[in-house]
C-alpha positions in Angstrom: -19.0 -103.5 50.1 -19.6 -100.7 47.5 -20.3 -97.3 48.6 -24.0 -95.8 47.0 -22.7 -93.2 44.7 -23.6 -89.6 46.0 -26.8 -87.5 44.5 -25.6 -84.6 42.3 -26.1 -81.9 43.9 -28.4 -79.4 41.3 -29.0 -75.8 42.6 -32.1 -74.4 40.9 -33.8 -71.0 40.3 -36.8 -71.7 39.8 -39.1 -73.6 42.7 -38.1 -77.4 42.3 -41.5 -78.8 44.0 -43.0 -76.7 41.0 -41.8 -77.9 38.2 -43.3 -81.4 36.6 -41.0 -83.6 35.2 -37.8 -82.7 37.1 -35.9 -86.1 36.8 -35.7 -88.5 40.1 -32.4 -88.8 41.4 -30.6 -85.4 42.1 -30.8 -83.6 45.6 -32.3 -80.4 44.6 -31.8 -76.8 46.0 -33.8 -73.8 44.7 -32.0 -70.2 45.3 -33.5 -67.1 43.5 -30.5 -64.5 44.1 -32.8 -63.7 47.6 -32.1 -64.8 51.2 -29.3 -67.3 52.5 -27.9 -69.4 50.4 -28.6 -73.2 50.6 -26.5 -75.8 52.2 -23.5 -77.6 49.8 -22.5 -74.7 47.5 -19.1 -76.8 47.0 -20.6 -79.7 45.9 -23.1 -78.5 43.5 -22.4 -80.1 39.8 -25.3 -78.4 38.4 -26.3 -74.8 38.6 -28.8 -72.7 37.0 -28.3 -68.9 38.0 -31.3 -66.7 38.8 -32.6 -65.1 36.1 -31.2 -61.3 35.5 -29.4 -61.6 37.7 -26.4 -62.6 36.8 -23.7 -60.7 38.9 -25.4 -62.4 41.7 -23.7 -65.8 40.8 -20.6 -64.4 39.9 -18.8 -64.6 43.7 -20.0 -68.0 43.8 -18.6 -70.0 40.9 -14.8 -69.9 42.3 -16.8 -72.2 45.8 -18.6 -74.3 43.4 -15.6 -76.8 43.7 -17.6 -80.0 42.2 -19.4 -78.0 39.4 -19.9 -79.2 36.0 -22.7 -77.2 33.9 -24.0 -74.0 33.9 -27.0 -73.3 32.2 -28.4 -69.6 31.9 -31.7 -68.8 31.6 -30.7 -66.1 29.3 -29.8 -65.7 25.9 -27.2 -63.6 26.6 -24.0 -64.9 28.5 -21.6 -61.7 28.3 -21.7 -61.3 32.0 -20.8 -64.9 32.8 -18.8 -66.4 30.6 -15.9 -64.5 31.8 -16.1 -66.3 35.1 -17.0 -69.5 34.0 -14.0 -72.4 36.1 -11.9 -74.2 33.6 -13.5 -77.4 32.7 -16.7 -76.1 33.4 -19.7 -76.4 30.6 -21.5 -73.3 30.0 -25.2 -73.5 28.6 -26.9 -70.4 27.2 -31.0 -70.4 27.0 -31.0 -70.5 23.2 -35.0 -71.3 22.6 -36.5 -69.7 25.7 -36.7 -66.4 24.6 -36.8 -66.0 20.8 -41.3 -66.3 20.5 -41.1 -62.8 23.8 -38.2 -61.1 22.0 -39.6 -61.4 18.6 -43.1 -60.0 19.7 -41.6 -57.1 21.0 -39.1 -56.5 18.2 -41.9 -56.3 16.3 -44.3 -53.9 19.0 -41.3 -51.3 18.5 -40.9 -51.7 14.9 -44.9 -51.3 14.5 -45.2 -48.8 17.5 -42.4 -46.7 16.3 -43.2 -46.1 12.7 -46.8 -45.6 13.4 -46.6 -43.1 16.0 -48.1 -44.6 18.5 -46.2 -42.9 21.7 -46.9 -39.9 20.1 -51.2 -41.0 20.0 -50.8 -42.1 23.3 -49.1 -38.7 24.3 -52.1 -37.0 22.9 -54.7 -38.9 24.4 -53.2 -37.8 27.5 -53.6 -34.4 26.3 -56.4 -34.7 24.5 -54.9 -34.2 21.5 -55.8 -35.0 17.8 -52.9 -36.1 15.8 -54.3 -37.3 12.4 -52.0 -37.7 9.7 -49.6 -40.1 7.2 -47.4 -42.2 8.8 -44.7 -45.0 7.5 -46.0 -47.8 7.1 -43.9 -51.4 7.4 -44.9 -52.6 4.2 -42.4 -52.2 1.4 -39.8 -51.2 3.6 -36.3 -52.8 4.2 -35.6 -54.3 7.6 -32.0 -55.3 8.2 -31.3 -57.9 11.4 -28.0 -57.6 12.7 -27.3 -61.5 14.8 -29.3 -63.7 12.8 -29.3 -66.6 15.5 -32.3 -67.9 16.3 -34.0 -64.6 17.8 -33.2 -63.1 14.4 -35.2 -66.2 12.6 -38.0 -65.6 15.2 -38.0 -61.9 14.3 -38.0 -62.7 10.5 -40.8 -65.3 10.8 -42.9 -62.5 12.6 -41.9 -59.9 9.9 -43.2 -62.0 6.7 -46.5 -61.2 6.9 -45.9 -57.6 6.9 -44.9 -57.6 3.3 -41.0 -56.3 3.9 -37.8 -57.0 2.8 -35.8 -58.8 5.0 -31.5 -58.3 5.1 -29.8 -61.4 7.4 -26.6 -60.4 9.0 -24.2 -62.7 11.3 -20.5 -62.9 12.2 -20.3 -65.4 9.1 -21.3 -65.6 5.9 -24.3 -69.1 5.3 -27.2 -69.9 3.4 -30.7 -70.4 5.0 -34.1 -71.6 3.6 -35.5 -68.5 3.4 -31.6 -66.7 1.6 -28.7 -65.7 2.7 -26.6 -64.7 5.2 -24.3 -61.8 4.7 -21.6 -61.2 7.0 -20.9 -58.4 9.7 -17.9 -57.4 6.7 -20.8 -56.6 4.7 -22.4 -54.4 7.0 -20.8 -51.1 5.5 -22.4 -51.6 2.2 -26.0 -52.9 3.6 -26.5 -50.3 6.3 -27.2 -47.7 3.8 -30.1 -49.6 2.2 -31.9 -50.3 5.6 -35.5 -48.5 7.1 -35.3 -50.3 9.9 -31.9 -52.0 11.6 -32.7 -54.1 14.4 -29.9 -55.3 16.5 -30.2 -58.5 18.4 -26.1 -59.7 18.1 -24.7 -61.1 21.2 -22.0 -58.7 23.4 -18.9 -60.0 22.5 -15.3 -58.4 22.2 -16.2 -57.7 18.2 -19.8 -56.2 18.7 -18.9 -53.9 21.3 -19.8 -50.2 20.7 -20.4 -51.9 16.8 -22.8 -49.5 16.5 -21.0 -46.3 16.3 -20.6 -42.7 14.8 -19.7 -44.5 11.7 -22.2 -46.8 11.6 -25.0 -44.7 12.5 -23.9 -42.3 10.1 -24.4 -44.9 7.4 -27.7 -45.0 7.9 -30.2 -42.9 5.8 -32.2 -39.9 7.2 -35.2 -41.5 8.9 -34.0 -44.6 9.6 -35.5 -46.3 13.0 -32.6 -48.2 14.7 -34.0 -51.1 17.0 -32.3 -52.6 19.9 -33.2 -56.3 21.9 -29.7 -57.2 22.6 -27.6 -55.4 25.0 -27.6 -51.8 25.1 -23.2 -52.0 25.4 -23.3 -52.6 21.6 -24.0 -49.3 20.8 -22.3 -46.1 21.6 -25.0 -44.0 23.8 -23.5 -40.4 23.2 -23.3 -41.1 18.7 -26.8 -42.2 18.6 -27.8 -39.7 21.1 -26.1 -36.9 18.5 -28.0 -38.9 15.6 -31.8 -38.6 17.8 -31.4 -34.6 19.4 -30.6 -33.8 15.3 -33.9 -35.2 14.4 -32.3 -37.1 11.5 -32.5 -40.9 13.0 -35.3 -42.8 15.3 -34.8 -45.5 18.0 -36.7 -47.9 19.9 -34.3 -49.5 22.5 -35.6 -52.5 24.8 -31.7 -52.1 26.0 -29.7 -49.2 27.3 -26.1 -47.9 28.0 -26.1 -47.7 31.2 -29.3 -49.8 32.4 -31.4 -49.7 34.1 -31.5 -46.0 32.1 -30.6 -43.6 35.6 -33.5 -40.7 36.2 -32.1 -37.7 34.4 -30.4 -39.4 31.5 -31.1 -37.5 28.1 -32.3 -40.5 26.4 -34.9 -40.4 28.0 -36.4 -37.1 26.5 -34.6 -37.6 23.2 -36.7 -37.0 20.3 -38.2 -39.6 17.9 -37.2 -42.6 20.9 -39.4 -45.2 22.6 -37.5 -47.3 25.3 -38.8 -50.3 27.3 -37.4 -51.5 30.3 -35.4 -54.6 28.8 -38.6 -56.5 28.7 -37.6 -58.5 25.8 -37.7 -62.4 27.4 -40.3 -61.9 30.1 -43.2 -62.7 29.6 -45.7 -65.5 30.4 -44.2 -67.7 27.7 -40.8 -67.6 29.7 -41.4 -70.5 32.8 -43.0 -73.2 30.6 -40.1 -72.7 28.0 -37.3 -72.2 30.7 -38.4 -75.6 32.7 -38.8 -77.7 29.6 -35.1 -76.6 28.8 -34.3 -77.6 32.8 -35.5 -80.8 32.3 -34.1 -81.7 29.3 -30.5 -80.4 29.8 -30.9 -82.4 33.7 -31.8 -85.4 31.3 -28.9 -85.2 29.4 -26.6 -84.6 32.1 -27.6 -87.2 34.0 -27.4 -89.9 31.2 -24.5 -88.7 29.6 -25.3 -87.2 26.8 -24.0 -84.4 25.2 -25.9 -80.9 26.7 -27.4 -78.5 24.0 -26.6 -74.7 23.5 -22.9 -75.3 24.7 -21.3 -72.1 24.4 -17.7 -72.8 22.6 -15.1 -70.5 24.9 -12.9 -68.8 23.5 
């Protein structure tokens, strides 16, 4: 007589009785980074790390001795994929986050150029500031890691009557033009009112954005940051913003979370959010659809979606 073959084991972040549509068949375990850890960590196959929280799941990969997948609930995978088992499929959240991420990018942008920490400042105050102030419109907005957060940001940015610059590790056309490469970045940067950075952390793109880059950059230029806050060299832009001669708006920081103290936080001409990019209220729907559908897969055989390649 034939054994029953076993459940696969799927640990989940989010609530498991709460989300519709979870397919029939696994044995379900929800952990949220909080509290003890469920029963079976070595024969989980499927395991979906709380989100942010990354380092959390770290320690337990290596006990994981039957896993297969790993899907993230994050765009970013820089502080994972270095542990990720041999054999083992990592999934990033490609999809979840670009609609959140875009709407800020563009809050910064808009919020940055029309001085509106400044108005809110002097309301505080009481405090009048009229005055001109730049505008969006006709200016040139360069995106740094056009993935799909990038084409989110551009679809947001159309309306505002800007020229867009694309810019990836490679070279490729796109419906709406082309792609230059990071190579190309020497030549571009000068040409840019507004650079906003959204390129994953990798071994190339860290501390990219340097003395050398920054200094490539023409006097008034706002410098925008929704991808990790390692990409860019703290202390040179931090020289660029106390000279008065650049601006940032950084939802990401080097270190985060930004320490009490730290001299970004009074440096001139800067707005910083607390890496608020991806959550928001569209975040569950879009991160249990993904669930679902990558548990789908998985369970039929078919090949998973946002696979990141290891290198």
């Amino acid at each position: 007589m034939a054994l029953a073959k076993k459940a696969p084991k799927v640990w989940l972040s989010l609530p498991p009785d709460e989300i519709d549509g979870l397919p029939d068949g696994p044995d379900y375990s929800y952990w949220n980074g909080e509290g003890e850890l469920p029963s079976g960590i070595e024969e989980v196959e499927f395991f979906v790390p709380p989100y942010l929280k990354g380092p959390l799941a770290v320690p337990l990969l290596p006990r994981m001795r039957n896993l297969r997948v790993v899907q993230t609930l994050t765009a970013g995978v820089d502080n994972l994929l270095p542990h990720i088992p041999e054999g083992v499929t990592l999934c990033n959240a490609r999809g979840v986050h670009d609609a959140s991420t875009a709407e800020l990018t563009l809050a910064l942008i808009l919020a940055s150029l029309r001085g509106i920490p400044r108005f809110v400042r002097g309301q505080d105050t009481e405090r009048w500031y009229a005055g001109f102030y730049p505008a969006l419109a006709d200016r040139t907005v360069l995106i740094v890691g056009y993935g799909a957060i990038g084409e989110a940001i551009e679809e947001r940015l159309v309306p505002f009557e800007c020229d867009v610059v694309r810019v990836a590790r490679s070279a490729r056309a796109t419906p709406r033009g082309p792609v230059r490469s990071l190579s190309d970045l020497p030549h571009l940067l000068p040409q840019a009112d507004v650079v906003v950075l959204v390129t994953p952390l990798t071994r190339e793109t860290e501390g990219m954005v340097d003395a050398t880059f920054l200094g490539r950059l023409k006097d008034g230029a706002l410098v925008v940051n929704v991808a990790r806050g390692a990409i860019m060299d703290t202390k040179a832009l931090l020289v660029e913003l106390e000279s008065g001669r650049l601006n940032a708006a950084l939802d990401v920081t080097d270190p985060e979370p930004l320490p009490a103290g730290h001299p970004l936080w009074h440096a001139p001409n800067t707005l910083i959010s607390p890496h608020v990019g991806g959550s928001t209220s569209a975040f569950r729907p879009r991160a249990e659809r993904l669930v679902i559908a990558q548990l789908n897969r998985y369970l039929t055989g078919e090949s998973l979606e946002n696979v990141i390649v290891m290198s």
